[in-house]
Every structure is written in structure tokens, then in C-alpha cells.
Biopython code that builds the backbone (N, CA, C, O; Angstrom):
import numpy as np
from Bio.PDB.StructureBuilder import StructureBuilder

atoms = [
    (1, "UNK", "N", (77.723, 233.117, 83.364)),
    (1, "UNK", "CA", (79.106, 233.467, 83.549)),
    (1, "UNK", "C", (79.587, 234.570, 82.617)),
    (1, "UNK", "O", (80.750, 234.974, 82.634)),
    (2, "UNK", "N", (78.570, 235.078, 81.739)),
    (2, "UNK", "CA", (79.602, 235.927, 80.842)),
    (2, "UNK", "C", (79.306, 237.269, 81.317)),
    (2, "UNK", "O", (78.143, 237.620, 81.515)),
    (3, "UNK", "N", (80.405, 238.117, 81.528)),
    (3, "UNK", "CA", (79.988, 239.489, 82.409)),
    (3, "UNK", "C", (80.683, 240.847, 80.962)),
    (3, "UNK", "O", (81.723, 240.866, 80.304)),
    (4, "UNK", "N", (79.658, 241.634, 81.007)),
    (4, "UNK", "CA", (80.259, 242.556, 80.672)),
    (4, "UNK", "C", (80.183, 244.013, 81.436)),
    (4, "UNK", "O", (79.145, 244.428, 81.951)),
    (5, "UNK", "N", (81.284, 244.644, 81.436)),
    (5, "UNK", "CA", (81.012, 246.115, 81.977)),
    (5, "UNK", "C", (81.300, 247.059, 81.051)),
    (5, "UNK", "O", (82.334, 247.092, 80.384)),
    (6, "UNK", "N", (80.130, 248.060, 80.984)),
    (6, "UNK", "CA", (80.244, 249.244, 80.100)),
    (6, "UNK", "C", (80.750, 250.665, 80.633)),
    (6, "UNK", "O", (79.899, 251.332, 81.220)),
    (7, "UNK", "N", (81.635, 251.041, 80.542)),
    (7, "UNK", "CA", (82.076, 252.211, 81.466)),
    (7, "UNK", "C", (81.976, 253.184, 79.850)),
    (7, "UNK", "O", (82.418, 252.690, 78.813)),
    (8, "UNK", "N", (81.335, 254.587, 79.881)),
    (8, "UNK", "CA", (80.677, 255.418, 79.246)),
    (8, "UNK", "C", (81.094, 257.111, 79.625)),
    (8, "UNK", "O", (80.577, 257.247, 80.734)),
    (9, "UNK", "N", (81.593, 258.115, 79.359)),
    (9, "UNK", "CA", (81.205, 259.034, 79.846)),
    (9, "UNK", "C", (79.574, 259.602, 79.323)),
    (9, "UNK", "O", (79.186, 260.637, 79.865)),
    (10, "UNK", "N", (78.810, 259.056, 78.478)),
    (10, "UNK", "CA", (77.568, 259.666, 77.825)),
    (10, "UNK", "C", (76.813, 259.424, 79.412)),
    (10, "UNK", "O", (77.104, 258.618, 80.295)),
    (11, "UNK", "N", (75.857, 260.358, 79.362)),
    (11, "UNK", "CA", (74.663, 260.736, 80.459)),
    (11, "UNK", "C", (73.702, 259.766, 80.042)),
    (11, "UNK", "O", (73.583, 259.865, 78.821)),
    (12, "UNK", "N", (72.897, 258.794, 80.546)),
    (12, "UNK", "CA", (71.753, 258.180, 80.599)),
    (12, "UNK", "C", (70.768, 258.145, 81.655)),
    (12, "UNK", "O", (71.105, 257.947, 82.822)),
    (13, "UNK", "N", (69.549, 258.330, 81.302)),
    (13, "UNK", "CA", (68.701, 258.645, 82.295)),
    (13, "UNK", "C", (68.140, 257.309, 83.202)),
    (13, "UNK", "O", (68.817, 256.315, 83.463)),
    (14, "UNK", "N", (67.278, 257.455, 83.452)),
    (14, "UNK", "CA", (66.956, 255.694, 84.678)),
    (14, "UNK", "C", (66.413, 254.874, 83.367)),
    (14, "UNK", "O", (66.877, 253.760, 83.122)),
    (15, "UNK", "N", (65.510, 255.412, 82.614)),
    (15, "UNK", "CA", (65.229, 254.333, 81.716)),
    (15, "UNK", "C", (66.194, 254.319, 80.342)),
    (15, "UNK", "O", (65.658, 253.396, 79.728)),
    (16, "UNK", "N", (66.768, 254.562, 79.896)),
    (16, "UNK", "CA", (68.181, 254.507, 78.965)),
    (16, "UNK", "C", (68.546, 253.168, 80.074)),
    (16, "UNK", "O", (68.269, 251.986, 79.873)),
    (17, "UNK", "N", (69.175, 253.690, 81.158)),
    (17, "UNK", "CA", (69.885, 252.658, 81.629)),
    (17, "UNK", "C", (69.466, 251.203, 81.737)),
    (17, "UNK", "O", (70.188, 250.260, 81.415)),
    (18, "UNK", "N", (68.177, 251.101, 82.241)),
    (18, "UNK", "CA", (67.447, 250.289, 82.175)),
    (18, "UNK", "C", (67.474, 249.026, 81.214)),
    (18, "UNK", "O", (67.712, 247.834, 81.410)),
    (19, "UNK", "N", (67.046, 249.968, 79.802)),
    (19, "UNK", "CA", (67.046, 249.478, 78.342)),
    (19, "UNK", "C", (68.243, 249.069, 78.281)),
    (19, "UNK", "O", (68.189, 247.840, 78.247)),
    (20, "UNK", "N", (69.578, 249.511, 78.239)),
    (20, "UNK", "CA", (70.815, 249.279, 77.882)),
    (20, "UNK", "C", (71.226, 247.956, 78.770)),
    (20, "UNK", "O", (72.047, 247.173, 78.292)),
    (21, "UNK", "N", (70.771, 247.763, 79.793)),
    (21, "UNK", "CA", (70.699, 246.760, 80.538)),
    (21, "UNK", "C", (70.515, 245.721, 80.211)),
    (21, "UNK", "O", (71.304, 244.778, 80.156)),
    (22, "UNK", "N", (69.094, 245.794, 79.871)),
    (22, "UNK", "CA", (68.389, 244.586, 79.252)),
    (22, "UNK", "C", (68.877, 244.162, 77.907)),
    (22, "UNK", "O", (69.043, 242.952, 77.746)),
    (23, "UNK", "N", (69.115, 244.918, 76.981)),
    (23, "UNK", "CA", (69.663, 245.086, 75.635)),
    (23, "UNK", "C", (70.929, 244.694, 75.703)),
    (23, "UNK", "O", (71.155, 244.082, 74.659)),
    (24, "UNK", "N", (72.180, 244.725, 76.589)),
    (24, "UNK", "CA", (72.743, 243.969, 76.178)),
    (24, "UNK", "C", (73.122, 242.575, 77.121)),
    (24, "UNK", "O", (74.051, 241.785, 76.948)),
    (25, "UNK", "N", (72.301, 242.571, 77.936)),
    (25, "UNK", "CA", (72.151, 241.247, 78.514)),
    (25, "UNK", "C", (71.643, 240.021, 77.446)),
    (25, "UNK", "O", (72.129, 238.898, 77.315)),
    (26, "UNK", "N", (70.585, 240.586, 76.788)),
    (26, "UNK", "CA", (70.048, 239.710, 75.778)),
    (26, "UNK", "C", (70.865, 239.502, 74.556)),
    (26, "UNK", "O", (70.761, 238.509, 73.836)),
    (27, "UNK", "N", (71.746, 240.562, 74.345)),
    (27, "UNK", "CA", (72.749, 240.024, 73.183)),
    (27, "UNK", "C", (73.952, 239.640, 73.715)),
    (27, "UNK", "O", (74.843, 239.336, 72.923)),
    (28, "UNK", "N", (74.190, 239.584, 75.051)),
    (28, "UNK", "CA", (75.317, 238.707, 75.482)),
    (28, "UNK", "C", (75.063, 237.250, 75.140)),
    (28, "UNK", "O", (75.750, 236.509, 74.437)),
    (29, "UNK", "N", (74.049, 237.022, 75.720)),
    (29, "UNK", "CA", (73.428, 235.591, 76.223)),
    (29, "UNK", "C", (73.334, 235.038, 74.659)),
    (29, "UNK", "O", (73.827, 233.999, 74.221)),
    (30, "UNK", "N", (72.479, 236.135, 73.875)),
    (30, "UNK", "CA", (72.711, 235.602, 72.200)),
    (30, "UNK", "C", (73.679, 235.019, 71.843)),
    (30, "UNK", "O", (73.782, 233.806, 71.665)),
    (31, "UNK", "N", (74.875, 236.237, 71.639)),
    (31, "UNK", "CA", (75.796, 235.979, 71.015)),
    (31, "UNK", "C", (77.075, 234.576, 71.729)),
    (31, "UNK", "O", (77.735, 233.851, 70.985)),
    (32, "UNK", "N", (77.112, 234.537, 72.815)),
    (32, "UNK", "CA", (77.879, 233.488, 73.458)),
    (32, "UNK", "C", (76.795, 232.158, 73.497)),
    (32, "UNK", "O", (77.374, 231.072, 73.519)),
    (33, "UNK", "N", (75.683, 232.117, 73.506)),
    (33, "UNK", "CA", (75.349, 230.704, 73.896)),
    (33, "UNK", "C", (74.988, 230.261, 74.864)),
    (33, "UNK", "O", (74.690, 229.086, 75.077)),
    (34, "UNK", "N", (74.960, 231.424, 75.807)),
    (34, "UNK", "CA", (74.882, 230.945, 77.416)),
    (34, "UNK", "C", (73.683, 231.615, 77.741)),
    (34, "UNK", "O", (73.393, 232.729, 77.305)),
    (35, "UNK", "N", (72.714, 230.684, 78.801)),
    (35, "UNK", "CA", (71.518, 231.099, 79.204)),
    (35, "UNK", "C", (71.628, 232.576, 79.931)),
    (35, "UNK", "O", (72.523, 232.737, 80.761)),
    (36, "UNK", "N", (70.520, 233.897, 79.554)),
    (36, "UNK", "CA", (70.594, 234.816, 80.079)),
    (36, "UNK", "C", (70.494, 234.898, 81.792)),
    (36, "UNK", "O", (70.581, 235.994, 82.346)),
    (37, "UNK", "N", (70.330, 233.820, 82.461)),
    (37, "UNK", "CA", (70.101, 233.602, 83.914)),
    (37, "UNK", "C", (71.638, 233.596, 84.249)),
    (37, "UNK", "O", (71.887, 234.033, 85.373)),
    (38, "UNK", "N", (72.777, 233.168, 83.465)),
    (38, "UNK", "CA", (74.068, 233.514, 84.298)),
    (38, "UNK", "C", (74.789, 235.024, 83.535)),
    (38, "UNK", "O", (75.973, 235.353, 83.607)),
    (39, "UNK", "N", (73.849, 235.656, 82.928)),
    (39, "UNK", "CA", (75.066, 236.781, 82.316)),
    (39, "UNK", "C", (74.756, 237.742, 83.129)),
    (39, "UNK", "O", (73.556, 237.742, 83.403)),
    (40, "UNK", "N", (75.477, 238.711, 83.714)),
    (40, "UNK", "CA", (75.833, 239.546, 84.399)),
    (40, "UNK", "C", (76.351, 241.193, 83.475)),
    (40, "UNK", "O", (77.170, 241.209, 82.555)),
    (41, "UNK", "N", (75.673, 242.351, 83.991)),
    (41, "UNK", "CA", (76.148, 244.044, 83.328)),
    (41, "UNK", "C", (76.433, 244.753, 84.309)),
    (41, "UNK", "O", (75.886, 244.716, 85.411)),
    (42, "UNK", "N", (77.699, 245.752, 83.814)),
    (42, "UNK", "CA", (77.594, 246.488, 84.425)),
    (42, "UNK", "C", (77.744, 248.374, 83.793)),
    (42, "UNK", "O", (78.640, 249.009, 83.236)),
    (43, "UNK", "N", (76.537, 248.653, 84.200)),
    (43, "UNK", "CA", (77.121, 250.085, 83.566)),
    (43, "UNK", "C", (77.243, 251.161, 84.664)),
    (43, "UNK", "O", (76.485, 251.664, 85.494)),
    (44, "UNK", "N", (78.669, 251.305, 84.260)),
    (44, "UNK", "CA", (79.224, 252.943, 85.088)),
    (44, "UNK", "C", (78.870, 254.238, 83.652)),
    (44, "UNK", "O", (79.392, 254.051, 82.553)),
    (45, "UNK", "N", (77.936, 255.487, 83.905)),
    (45, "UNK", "CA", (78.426, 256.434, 82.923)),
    (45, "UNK", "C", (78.079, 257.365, 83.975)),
    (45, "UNK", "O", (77.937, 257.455, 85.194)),
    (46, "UNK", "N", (77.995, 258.193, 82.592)),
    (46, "UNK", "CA", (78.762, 260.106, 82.901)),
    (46, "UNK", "C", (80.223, 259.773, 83.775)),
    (46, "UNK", "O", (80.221, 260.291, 84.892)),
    (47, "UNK", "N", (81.461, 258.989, 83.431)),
    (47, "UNK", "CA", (82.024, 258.802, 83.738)),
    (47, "UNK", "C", (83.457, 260.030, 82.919)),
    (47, "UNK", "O", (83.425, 260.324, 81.724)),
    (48, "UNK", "N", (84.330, 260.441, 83.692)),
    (48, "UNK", "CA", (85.316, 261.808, 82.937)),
    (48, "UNK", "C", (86.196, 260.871, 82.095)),
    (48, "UNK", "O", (86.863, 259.934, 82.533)),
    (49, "UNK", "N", (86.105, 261.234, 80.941)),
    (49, "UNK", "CA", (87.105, 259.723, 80.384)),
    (49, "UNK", "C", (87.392, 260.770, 78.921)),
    (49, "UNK", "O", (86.785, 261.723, 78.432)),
    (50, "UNK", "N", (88.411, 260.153, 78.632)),
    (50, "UNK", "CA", (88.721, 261.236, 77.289)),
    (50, "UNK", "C", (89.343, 260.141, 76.555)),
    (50, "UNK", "O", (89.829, 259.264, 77.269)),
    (51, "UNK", "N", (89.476, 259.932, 74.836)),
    (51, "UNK", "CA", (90.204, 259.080, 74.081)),
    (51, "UNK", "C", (90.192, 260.515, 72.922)),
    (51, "UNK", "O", (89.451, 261.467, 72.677)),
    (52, "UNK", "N", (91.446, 259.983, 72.459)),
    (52, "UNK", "CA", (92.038, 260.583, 71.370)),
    (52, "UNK", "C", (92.453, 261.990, 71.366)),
    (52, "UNK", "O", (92.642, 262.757, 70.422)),
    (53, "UNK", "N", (92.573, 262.192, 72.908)),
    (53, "UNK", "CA", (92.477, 263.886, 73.166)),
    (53, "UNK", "C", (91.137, 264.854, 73.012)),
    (53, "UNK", "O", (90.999, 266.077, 73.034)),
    (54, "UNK", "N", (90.052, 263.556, 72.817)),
    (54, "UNK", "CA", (88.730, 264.636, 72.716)),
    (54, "UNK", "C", (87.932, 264.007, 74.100)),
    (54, "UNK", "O", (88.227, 262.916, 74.588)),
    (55, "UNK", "N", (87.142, 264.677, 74.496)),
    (55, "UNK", "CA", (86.257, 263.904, 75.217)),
    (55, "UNK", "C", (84.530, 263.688, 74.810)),
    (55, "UNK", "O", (83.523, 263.608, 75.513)),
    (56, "UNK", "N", (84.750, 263.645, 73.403)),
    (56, "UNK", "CA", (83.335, 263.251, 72.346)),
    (56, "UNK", "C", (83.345, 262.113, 73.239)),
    (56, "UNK", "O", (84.247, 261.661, 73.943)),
    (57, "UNK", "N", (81.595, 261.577, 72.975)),
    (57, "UNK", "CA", (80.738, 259.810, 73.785)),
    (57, "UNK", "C", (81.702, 259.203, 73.560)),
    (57, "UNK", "O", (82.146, 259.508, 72.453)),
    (58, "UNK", "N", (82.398, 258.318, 74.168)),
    (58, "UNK", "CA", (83.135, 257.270, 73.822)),
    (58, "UNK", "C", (82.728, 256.157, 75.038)),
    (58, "UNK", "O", (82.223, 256.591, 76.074)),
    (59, "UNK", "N", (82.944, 254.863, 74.885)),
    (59, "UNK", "CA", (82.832, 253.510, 75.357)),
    (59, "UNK", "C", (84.296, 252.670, 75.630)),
    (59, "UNK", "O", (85.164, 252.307, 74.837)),
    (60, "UNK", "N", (84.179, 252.531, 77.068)),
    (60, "UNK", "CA", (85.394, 251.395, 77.136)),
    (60, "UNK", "C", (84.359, 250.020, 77.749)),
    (60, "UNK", "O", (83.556, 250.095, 78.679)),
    (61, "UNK", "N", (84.597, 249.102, 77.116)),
    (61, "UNK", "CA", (83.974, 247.374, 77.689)),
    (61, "UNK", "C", (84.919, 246.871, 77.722)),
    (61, "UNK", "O", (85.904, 247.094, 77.017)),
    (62, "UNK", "N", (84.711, 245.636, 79.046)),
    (62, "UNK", "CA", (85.117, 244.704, 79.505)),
    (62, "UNK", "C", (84.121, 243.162, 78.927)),
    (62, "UNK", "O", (82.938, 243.127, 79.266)),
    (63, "UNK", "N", (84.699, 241.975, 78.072)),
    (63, "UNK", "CA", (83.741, 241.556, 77.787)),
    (63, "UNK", "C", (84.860, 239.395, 78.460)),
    (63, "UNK", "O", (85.834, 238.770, 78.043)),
    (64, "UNK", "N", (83.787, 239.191, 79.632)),
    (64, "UNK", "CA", (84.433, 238.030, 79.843)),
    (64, "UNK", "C", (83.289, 237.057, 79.594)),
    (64, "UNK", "O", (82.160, 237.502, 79.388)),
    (65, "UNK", "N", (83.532, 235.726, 79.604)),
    (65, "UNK", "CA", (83.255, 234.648, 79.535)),
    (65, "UNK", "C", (83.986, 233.221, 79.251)),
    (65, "UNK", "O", (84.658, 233.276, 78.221)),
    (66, "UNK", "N", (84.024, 231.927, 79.921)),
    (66, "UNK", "CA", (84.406, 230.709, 79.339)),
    (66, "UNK", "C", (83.959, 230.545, 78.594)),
    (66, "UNK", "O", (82.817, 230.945, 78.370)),
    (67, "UNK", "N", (85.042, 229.486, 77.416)),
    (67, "UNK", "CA", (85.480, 229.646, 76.723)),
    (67, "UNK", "C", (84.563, 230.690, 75.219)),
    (67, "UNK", "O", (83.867, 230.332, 74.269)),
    (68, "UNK", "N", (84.936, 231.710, 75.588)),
    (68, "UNK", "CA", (84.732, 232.921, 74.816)),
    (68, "UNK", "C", (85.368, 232.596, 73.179)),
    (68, "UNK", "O", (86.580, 232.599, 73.397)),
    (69, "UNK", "N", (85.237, 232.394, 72.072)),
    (69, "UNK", "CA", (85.959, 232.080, 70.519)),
    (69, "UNK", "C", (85.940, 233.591, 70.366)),
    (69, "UNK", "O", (85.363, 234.525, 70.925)),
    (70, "UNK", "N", (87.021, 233.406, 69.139)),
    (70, "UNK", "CA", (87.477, 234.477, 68.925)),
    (70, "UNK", "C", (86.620, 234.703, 67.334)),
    (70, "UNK", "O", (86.947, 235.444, 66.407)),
    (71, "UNK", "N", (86.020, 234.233, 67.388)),
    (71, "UNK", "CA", (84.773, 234.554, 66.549)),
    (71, "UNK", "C", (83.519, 235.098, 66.951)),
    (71, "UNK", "O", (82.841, 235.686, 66.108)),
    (72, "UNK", "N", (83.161, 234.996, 68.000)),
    (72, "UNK", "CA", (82.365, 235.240, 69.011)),
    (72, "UNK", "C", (83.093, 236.627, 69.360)),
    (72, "UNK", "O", (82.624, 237.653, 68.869)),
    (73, "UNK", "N", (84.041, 236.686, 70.058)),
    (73, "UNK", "CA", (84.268, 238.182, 70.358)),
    (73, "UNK", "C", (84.166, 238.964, 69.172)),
    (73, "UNK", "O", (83.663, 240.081, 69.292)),
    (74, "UNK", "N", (84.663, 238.476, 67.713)),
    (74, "UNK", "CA", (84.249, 239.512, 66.586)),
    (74, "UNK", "C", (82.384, 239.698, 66.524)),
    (74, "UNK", "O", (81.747, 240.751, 66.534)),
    (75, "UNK", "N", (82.073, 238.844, 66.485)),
    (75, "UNK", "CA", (79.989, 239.077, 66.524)),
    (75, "UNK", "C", (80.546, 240.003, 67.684)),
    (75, "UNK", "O", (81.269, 240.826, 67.123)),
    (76, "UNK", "N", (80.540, 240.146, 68.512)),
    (76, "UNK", "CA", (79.763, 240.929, 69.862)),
    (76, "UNK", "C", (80.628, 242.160, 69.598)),
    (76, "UNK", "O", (80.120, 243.173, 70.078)),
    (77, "UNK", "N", (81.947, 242.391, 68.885)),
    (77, "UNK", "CA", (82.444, 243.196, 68.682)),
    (77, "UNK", "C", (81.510, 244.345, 67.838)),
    (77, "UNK", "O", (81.387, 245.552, 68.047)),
    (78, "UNK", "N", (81.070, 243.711, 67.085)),
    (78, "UNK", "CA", (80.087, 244.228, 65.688)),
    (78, "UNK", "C", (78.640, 244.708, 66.533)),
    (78, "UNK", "O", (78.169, 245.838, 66.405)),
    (79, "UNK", "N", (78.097, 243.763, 67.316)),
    (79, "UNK", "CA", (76.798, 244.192, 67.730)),
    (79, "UNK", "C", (76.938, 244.898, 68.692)),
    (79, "UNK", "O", (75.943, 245.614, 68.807)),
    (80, "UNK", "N", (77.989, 245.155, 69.799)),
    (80, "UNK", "CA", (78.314, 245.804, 70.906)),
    (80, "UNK", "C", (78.215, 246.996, 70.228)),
    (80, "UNK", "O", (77.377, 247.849, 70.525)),
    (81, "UNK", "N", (78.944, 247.104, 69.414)),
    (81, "UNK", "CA", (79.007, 249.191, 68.426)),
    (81, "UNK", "C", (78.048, 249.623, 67.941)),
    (81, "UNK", "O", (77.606, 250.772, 67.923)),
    (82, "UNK", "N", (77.605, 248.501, 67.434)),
    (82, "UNK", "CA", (75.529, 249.113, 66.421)),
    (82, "UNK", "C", (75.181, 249.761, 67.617)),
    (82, "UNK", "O", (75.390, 250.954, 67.836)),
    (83, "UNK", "N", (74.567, 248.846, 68.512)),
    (83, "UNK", "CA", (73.913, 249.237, 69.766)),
    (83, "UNK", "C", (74.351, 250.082, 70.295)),
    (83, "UNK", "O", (73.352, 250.748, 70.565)),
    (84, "UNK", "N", (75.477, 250.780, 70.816)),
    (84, "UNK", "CA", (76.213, 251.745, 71.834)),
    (84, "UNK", "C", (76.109, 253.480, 70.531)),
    (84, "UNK", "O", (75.818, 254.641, 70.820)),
    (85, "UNK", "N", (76.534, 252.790, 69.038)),
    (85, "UNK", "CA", (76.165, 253.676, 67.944)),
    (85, "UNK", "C", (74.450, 253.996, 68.327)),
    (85, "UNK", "O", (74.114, 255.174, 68.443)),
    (86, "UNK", "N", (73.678, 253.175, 68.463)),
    (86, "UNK", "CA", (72.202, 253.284, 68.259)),
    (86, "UNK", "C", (71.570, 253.601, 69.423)),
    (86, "UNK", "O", (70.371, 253.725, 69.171)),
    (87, "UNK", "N", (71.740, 253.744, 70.287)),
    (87, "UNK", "CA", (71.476, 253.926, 71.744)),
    (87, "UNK", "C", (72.145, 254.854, 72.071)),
    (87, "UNK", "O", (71.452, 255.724, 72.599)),
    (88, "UNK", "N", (73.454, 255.163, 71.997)),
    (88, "UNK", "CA", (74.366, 256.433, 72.885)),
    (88, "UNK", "C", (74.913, 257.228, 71.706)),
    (88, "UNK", "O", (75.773, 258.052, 72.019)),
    (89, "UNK", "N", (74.719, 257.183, 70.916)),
    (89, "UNK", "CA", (75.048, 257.807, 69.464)),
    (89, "UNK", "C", (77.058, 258.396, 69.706)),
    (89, "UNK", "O", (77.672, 259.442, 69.499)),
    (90, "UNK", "N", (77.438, 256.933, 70.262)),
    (90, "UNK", "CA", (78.354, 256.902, 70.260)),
    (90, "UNK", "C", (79.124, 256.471, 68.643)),
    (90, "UNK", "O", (78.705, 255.670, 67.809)),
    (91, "UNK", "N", (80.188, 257.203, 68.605)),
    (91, "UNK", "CA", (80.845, 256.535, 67.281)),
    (91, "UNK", "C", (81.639, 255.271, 67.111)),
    (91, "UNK", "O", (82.755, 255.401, 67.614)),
    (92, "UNK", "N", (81.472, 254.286, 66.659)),
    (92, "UNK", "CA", (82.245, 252.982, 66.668)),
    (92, "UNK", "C", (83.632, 253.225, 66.325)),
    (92, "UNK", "O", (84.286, 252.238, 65.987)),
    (93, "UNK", "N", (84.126, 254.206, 66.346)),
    (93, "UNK", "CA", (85.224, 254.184, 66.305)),
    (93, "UNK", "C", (85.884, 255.130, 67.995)),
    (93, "UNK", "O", (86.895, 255.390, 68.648)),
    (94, "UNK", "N", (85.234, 255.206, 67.970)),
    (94, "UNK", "CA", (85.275, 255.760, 69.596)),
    (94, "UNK", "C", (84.444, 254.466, 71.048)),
    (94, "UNK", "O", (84.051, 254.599, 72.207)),
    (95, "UNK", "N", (84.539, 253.389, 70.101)),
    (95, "UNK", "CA", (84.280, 252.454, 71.246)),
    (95, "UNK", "C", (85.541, 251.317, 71.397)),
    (95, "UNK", "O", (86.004, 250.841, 70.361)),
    (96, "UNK", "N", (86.127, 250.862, 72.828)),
    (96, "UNK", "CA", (87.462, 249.840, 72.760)),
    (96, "UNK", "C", (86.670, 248.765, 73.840)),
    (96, "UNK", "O", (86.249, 248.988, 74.975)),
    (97, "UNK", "N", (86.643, 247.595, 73.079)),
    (97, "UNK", "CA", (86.234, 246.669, 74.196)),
    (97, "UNK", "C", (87.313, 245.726, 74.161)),
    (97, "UNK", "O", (88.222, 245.718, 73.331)),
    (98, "UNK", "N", (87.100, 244.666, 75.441)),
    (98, "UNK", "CA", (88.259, 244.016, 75.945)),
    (98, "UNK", "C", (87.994, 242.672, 75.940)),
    (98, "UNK", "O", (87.262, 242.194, 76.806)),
    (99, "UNK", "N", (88.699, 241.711, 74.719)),
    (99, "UNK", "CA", (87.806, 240.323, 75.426)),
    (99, "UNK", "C", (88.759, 239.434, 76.375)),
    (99, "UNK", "O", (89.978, 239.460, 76.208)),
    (100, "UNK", "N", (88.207, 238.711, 77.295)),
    (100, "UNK", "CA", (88.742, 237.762, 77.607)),
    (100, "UNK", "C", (88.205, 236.119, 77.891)),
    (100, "UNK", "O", (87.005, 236.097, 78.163)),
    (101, "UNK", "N", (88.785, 234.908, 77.882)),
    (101, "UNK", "CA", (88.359, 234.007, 77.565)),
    (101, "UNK", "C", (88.577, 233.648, 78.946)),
    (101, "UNK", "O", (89.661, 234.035, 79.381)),
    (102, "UNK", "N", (87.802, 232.976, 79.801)),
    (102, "UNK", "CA", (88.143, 232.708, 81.430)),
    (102, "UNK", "C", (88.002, 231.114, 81.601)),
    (102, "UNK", "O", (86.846, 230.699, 81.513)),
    (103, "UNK", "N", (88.716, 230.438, 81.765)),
    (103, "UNK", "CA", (89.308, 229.135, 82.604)),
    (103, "UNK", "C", (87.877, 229.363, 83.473)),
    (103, "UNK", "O", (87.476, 230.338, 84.108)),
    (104, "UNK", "N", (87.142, 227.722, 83.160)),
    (104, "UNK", "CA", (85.854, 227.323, 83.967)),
    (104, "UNK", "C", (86.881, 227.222, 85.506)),
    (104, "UNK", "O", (86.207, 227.427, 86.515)),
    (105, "UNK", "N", (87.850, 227.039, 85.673)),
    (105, "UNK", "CA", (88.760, 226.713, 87.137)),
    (105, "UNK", "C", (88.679, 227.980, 87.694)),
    (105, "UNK", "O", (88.648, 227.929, 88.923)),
    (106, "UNK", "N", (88.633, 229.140, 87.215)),
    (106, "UNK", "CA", (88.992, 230.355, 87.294)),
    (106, "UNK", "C", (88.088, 231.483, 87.378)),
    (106, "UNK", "O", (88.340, 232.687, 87.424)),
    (107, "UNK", "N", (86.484, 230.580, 87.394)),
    (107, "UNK", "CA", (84.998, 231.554, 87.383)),
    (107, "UNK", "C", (84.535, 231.028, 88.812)),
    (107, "UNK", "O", (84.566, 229.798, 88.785)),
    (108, "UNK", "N", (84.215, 231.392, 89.757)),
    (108, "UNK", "CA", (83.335, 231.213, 91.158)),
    (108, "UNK", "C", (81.954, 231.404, 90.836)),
    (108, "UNK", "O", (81.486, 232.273, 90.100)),
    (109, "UNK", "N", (81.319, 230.463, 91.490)),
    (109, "UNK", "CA", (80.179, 231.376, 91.495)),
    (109, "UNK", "C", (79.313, 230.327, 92.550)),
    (109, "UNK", "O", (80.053, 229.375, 92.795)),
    (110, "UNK", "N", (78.026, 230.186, 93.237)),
    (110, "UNK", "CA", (77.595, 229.846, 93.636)),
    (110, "UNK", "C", (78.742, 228.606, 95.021)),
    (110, "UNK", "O", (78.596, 227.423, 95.329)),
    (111, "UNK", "N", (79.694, 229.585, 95.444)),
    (111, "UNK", "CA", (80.520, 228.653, 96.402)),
    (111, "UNK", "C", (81.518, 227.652, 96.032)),
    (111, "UNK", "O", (82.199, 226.918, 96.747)),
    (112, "UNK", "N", (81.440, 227.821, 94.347)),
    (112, "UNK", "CA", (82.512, 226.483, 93.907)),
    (112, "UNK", "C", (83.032, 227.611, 92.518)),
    (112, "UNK", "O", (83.150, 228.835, 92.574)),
    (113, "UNK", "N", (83.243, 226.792, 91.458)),
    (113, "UNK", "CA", (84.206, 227.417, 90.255)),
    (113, "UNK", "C", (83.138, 226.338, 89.189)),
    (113, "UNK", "O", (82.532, 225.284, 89.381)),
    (114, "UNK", "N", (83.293, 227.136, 88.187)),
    (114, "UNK", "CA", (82.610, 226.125, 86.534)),
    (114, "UNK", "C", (83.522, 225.024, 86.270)),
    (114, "UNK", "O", (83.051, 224.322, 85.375)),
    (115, "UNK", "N", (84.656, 224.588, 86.700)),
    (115, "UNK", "CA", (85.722, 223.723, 86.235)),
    (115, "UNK", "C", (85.812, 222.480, 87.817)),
    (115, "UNK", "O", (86.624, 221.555, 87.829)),
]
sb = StructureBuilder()
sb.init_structure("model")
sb.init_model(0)
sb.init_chain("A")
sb.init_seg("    ")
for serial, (resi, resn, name, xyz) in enumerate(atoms, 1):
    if name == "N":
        sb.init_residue(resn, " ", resi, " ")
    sb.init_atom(name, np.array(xyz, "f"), 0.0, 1.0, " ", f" {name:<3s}", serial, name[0])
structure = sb.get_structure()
């Protein structure tokens, strides 16, 4: 259940993407607790996106999951930037992610809801 989407303007090639895939599927699943068989990515890049009036690499994420702690969104906050720093030589201060905590009533999946 825990989904994140990475929307990027940086260029990545088939295997970048690939890696980034896998990489943060495996630190989703880390950092929340939840088996990597329900976490879900998505990456949109070379996307036209500008912050701060520049259009230097920058990162916008979407980061959901039940019940998500707000300790947990700080870890993934921290490892989401190394990685996007270490991989897209994006600047962590040029990355904004989004958390949200989702109601098991309020996740579908397999024809029913987690709640």
C-alpha cells in the first residue's frame, strides 16, 4: 500500500530509471515496514517544472501510506534526498515531498479496501 511518485525534471536513461525504481521501492518498503510486494513507484521525468525561479534538477514526491508516523515520514524524508542527491545530483534543498497518512477504509486494492 505505500505508493510513492517521483515527478523530476532531470533526464534519466532506461537504466537510471530502472535503478531508481528498484532503489526506492526497497527503501520504501524499509523505511515503512511494509512488505515490498504491496509498494508501488512512480516516476514521471524530464518533466518542465521550475522552483525558486530556476529550473536547476529539482524533485517534487508524493509519499502515501497507512498509517504512515510522522517519524517515518522524517526517515524517508532524509533518505528520499541522499538518494535523489546521489543518483540525480539533485540538491536537497531543491527536493519537496508530500506525506500523507491514508485511512486502511480509504486504500482499495484487490476489489475491497485495507479497513
Amino acid at each position: 500500500m505505500p505508493f510513492l511518485k517521483l515527478n523530476t525534471n532531470a533526464t534519466l536513461d532506461t537504466e537510471q530509471k530502472s535503478k531508481m525504481l528498484s532503489e526506492l521501492s526497497q527503501l520504501l518498503s524499509k523505511e515503512t515496514g511494509k512488505p515490498e510486494r504491496y509498494v508501488m513507484i512512480c516516476l514521471t521525468e524530464d518533466n518542465a517544472m521550475l522552483f525558486a525561479g530556476s529550473e536547476a534538477p529539482l524533485a517534487y514526491l508524493e509519499c502515501k501510506s497507512i498509517g504512515l508516523s510522522s517519524n517515518q515520514a522524517k526517515n524517508l524524508s532524509v533518505s528520499i534526498c541522499k538518494l535523489l542527491n546521489a543518483r540525480l545530483s539533485i540538491s536537497q534543498d531543491r527536493i519537496y515531498i508530500e506525506f500523507s497518512n491514508c485511512p486502511a477504509d480509504f486504500w482499495g486494492w484487490n476489489g475491497s479496501t485495507f479497513g
